[in-house]
N, C-alpha and C positions, 0 to 999 in steps of 0.2 A: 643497467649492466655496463662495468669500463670493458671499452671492445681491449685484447691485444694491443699494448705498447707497439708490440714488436711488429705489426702490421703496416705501421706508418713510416713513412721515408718522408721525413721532412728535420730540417734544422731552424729550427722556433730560433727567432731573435729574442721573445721575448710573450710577454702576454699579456693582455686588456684587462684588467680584472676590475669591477667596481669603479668603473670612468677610466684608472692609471693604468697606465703601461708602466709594467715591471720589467727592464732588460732580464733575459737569461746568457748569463754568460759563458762559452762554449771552449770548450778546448782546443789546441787547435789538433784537425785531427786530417788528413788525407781526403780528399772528394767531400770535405765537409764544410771550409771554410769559406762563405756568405755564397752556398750555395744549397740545394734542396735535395740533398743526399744523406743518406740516412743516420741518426743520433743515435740508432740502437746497434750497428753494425759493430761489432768489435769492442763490445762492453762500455761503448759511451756514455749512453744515459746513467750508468751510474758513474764514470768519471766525470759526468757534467752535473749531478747531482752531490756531488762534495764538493763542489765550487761552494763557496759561502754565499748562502743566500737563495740558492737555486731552490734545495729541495723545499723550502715553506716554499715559494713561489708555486713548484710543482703538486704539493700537496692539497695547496687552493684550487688548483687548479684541476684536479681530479676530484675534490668535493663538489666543483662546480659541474660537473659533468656528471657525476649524481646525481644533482638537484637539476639536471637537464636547463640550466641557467651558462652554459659554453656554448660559441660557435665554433665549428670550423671554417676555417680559411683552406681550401685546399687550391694547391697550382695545378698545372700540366699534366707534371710530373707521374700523377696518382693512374694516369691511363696510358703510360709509357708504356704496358706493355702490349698496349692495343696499338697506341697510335702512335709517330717517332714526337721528340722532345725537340727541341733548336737543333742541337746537334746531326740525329739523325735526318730530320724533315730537310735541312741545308745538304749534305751531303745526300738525299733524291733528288734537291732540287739542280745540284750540279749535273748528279749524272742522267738526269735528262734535258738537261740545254745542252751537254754533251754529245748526246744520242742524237740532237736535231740537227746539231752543227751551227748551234747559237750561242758557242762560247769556245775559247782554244783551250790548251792545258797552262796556259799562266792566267787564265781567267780563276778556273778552277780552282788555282795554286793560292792565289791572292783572297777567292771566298773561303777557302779553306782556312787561311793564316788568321784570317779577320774575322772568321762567326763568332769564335768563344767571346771577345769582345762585341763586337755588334751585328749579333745577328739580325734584327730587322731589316738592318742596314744592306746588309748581305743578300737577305731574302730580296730584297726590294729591288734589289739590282739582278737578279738575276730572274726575278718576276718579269720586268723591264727587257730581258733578251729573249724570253719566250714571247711564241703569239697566243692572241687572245684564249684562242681553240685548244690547242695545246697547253697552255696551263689553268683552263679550267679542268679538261680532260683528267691531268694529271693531281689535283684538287679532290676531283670527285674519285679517283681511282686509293689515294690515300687514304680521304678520310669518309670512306660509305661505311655502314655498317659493318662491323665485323660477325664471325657465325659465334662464338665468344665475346657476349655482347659488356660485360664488367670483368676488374680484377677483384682478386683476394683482397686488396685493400679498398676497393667501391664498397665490398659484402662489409668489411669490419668498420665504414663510414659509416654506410646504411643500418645496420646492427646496433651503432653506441646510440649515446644517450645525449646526441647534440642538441641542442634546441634549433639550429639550423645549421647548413651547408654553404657555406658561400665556394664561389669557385672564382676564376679570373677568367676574362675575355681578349685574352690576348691576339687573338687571330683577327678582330676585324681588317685589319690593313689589307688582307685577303682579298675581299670582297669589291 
C-alpha cells in the first residue's frame, strides 16, 4: 500500500533509483527552499511534478515502493511534533542558561542570530555555559518519553511499503 503523499514533510533533493541518483528539481517555494518543509503544502508536489522530468522520476519511484524495493531516509523533522527541531531545542537551550544566569541577553541575542546558520555551533556553546548537572537534567527533561509516544507521520512510515527506514543521528555531540 502507498501510505498518504500528504503525510510526509520532507523536500527530496532527488532519488537513488537503481545505483543513480536522479535530481528532483523544486520550485522555489517559502519554508521549502534546501530545507525539510513540506512539498505538499500549497499544491507543490504537483507544481514540482510538471517540472520536466520530475514526474517519470516520481512515478519510478512509487512503483518502487510497490515492489517494497524504496528506502526511506527520514530526518528529525518527522518527530517535531514530539520533540523540538534546531530551532526550538536552541531556543530551550537559551532560556535555560538564561534561568541559571549562565548567559546575559546579548548572549541570547547572538545564539539566536546564528542558529538558523550554525546550529551545532550554537548548541555547543551554550552546552559549554551550562554545568554538567544541569544540562544533563535539561537533556533528559526534553527528550524522555512522551505519553504520545509517535506522530501521524511515524503511523504513515510504519504503514508504507518501505523496504527500510533509515533515520539520521544527529544528536551524538550531546553525549
Amino acid at each position: 500500500m502507498i501510505p498518504e503523499i500528504s503525510a510526509f514533510e520532507v523536500c527530496p533533493k532527488g532519488a537513488w533509483l537503481g545505483g543513480e541518483f536522479y535530481p528532483i528539481t523544486m520550485p522555489s517555494a517559502r519554508g521549502c527552499s534546501g530545507s525539510t518543509q513540506g512539498i505538499i503544502k500549497g499544491g507543490l508536489l504537483s507544481k514540482t511534478l510538471e517540472i520536466p522530468g520530475n514526474q517519470a522520476v516520481y512515478d519510478h519511484l512509487v512503483e518502487l515502493v510497490r515492489q517494497k524495493k524504496a528506502m526511506a531516509f527520514v530526518g528529525a523533522g518527522v518527530s517535531a511534533p514530539l520533540y523540538p527541531i534546531w530551532g526550538g531545542l536552541i531556543e530551550l537551550l537559551i532560556q535555560e542558561a538564561l534561568k541559571w544566569g549562565a548567559a546575559t541577553e546579548a548572549d541570547a541575542g547572538y545564539w539566536r542570530k546564528n542558529a538558523r546558520e550554525k546550529p551545532l555551533q550554537m548548541a555547543g556553546q551554550i552546552r559549554r555555559r551550562l554545568d554538567k548537572s544541569r544540562y544533563e537534567t535539561f537533556l533528559i527533561e526534553t527528550f524522555k518519553p512522551k505519553q504520545e509516544r509517535f506522530t501521524s507521520a511515524h503511523a504513515a512510515l510504519a504503514g508504507a511499503n518501505f523496504k527500510a527506514i533509515i533515520t539520521t543521528r544527529a544528536f551524538s555531540w550531546f553525549l
